[in-house]
Backbone as numpy.savetxt, mean C-alpha at the origin, in Angstrom:
# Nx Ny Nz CAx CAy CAz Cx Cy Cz
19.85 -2.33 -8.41 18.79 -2.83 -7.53 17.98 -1.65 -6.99
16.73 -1.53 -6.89 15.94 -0.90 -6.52 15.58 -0.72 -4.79
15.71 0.26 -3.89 15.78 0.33 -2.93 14.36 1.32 -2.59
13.33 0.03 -2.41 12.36 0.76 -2.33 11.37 -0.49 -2.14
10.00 -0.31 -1.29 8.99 -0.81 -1.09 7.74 -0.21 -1.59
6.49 -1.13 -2.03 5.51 -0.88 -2.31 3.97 -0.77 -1.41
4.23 0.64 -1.09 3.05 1.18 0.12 1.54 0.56 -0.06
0.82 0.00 0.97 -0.08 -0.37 1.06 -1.12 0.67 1.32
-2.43 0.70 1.59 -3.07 1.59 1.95 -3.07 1.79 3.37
-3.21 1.09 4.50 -3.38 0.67 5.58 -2.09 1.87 6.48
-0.59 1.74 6.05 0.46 2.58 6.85 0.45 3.99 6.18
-0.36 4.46 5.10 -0.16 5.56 4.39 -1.56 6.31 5.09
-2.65 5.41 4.87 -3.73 6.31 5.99 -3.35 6.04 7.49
-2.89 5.23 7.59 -2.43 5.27 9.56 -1.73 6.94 9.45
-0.32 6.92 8.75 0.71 8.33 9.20 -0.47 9.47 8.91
-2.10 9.91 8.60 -2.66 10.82 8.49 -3.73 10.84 9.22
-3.99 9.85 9.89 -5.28 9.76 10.63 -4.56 9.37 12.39
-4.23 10.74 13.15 -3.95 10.52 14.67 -4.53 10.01 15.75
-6.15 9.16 14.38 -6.74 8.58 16.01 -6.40 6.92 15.29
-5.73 6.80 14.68 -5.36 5.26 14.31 -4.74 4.73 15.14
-4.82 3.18 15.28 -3.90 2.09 16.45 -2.40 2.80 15.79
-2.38 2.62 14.05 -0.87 2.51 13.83 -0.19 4.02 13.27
-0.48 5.12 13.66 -0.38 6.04 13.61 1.21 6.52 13.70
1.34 6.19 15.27 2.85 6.78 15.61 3.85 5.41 14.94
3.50 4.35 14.48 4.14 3.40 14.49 4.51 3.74 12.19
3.42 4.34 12.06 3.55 4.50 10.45 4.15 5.68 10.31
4.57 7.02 11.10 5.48 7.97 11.59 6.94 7.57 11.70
7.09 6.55 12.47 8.66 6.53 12.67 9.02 5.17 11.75
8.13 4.34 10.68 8.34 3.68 9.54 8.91 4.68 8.61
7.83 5.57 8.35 8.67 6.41 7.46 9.94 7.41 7.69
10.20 7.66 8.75 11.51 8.16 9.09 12.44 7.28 8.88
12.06 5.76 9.25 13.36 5.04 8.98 13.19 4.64 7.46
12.28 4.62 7.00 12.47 4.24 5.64 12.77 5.52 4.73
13.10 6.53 4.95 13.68 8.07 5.01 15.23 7.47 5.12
15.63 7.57 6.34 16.54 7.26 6.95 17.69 6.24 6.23
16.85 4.91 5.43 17.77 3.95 5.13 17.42 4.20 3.16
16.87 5.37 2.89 16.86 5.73 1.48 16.33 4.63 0.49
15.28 4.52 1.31 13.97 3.53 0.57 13.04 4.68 0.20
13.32 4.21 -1.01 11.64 4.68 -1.81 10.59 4.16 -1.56
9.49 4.94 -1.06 7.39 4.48 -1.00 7.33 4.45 -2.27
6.90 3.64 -3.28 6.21 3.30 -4.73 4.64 3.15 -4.07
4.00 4.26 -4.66 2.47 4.34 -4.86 2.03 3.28 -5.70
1.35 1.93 -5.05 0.84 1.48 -6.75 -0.57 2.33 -7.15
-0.82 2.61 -7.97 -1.97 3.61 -8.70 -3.68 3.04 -7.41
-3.63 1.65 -7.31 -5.06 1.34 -6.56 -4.69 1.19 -5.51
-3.52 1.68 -4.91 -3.54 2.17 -3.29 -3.65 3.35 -3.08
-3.19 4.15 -4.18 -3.60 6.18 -4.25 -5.42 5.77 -4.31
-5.85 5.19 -5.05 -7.28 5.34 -5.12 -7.75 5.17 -3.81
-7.80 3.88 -3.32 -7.68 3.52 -2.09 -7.68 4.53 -0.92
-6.47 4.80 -0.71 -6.02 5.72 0.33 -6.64 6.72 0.45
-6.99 7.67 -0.90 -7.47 8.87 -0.92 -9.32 8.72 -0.93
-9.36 7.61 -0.72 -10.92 7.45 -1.20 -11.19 7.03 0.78
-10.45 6.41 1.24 -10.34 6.29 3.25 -9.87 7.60 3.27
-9.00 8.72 3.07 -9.20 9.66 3.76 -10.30 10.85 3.43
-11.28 10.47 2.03 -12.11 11.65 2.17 -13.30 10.86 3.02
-13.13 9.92 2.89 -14.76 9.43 3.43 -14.35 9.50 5.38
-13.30 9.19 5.89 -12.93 9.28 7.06 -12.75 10.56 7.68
-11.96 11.27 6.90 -11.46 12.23 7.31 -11.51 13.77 6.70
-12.19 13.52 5.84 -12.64 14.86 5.28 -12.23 15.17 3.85
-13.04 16.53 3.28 -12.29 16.67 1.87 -11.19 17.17 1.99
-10.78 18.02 3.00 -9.45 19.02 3.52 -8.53 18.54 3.37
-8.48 17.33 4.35 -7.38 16.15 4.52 -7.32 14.96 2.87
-8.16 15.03 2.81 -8.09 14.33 1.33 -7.25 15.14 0.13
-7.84 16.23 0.50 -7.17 17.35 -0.71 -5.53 17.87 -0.23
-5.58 17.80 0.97 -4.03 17.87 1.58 -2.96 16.76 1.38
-3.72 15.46 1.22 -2.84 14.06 1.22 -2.54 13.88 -0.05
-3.82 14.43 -0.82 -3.29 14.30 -2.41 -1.68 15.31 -2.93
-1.84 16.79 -2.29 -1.21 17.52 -2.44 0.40 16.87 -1.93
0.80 16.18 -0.95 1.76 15.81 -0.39 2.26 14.48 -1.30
1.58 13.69 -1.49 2.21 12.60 -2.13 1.83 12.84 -3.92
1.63 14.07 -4.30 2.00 13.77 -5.89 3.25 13.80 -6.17
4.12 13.99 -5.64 5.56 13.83 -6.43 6.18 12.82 -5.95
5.18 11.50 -4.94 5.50 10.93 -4.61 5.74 9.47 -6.57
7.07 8.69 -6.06 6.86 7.71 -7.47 5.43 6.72 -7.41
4.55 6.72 -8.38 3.64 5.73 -8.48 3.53 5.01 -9.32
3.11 3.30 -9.68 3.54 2.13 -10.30 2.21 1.90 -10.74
2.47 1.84 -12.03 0.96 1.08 -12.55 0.77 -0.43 -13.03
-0.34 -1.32 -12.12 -0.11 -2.65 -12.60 -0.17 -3.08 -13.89
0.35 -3.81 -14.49 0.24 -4.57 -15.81 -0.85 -5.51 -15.71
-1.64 -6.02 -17.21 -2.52 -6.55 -17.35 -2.59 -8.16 -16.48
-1.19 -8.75 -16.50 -0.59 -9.77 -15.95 -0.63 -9.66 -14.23
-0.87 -8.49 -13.67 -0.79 -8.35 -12.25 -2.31 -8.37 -11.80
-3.30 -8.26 -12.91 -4.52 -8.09 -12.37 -4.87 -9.05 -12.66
-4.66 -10.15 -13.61 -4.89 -11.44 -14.05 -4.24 -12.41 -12.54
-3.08 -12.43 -12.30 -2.75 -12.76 -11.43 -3.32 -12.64 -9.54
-3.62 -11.51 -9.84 -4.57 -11.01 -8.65 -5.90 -11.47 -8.47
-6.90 -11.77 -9.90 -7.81 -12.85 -9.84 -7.97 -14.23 -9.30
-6.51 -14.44 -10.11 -6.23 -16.32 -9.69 -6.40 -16.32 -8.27
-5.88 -14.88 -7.29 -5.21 -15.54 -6.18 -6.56 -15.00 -5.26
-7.51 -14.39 -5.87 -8.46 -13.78 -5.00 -9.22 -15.31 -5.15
-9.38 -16.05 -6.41 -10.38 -16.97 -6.28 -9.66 -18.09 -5.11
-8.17 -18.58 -5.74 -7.62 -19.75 -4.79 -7.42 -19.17 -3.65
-7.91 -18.42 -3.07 -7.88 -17.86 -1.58 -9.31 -17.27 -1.00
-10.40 -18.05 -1.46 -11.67 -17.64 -1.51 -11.96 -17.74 -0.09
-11.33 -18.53 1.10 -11.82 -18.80 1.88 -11.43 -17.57 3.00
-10.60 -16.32 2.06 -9.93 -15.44 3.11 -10.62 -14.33 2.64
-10.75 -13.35 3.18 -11.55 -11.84 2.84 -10.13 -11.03 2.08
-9.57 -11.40 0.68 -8.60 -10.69 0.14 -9.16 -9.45 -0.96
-8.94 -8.59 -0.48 -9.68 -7.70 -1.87 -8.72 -7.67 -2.85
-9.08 -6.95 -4.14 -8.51 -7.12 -5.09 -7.44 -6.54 -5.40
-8.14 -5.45 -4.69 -6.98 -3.95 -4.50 -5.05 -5.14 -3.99
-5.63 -5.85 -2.94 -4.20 -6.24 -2.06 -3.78 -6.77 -3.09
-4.62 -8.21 -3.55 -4.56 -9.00 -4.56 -3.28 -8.39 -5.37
-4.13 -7.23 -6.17 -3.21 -6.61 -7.63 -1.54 -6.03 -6.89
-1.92 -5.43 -5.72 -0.60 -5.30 -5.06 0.89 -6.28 -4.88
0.08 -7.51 -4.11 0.94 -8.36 -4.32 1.20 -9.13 -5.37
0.31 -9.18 -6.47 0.91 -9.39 -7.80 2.34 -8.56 -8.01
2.10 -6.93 -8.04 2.69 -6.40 -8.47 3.99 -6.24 -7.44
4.12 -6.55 -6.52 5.18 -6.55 -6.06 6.05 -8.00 -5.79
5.15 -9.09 -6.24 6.29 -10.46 -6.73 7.05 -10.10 -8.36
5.82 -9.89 -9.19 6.49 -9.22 -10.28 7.98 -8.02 -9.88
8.02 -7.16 -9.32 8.91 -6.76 -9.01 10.04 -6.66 -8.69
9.62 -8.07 -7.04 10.82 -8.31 -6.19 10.77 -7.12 -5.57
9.37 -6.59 -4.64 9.53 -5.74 -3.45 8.79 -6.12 -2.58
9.30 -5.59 -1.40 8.33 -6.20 -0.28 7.17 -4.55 -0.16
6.29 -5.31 0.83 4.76 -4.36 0.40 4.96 -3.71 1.61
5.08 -2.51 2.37 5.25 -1.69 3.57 3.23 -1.35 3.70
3.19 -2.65 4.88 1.79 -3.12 5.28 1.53 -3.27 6.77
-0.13 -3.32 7.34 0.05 -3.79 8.31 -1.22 -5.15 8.33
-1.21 -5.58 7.04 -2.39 -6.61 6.93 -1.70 -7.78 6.51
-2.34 -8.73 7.08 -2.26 -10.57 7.75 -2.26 -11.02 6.01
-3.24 -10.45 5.49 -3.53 -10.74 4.11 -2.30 -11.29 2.98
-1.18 -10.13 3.70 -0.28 -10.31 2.52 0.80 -11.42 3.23
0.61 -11.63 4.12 0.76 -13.02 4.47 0.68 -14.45 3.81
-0.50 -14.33 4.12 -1.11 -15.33 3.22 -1.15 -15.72 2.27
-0.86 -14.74 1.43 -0.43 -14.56 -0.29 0.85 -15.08 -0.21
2.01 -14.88 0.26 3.24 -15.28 0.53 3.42 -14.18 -0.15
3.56 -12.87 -0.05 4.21 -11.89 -0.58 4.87 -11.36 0.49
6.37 -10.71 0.35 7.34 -10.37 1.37 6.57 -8.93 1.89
6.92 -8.81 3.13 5.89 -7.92 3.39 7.87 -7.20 4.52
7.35 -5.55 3.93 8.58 -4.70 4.93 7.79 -4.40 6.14
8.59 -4.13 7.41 8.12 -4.06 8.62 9.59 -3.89 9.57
């Protein structure tokens, strides 16, 4: 069994950006998810994601620093079936602001059987298990 969650964009730019609401709260997530020897799985369009909010937020420095820290981090690439799936659920959920990015996420983490280490309502809604 795999002991590990699939990082969202949202708690990965919170732990780098100190003027965020969830800042200290995405700090001591990852200590405990340190702590209880859970793996962060990058999916590939939350690295895009993430690194694309911290150059436009926060600079190229910090962009080029965040990249440097999480490359040896593990990262998951969706299958054709997770982005297909991520369509269905962006259209039957038209009435919610889901981007695709989450969409392909929680595809890829029902495919899995992981919960998504998030702080968005979104993946809620999807019924995808969400760590917290």
């Amino acid at each position: 069994m795999i002991r590990a969650v699939l990082a969202d964009t949202g708690p990965l730019y919170a732990a780098n950006d100190e003027g965020d609401q969830h800042h200290q709260l995405a700090l001591r997530q990852l200590k405990e998810l340190a702590r209880n020897r859970r793996d962060v799985l990058i999916p590939y369009p939350t690295l895009l994601e993430a690194y694309s909010l911290i150059l436009f937020r926060l600079g190229r420095n910090a962009a080029s620093g965040w990249l440097a820290e999480v490359s040896d981090a593990p990262f998951v690439n969706p299958m054709p079936e997770d982005y297909a799936r991520a369509v269905t659920t962006v259209r039957t959920l038209a009435d919610q602001k889901i981007t695709l990015i989450d969409a392909t996420v929680g595809a890829l983490a029902v495919r899995m059987g992981l919960d998504v280490w998030t702080y968005d309502h979104h993946f809620d809604v999807m019924r995808v298990g969400i760590w917290r």
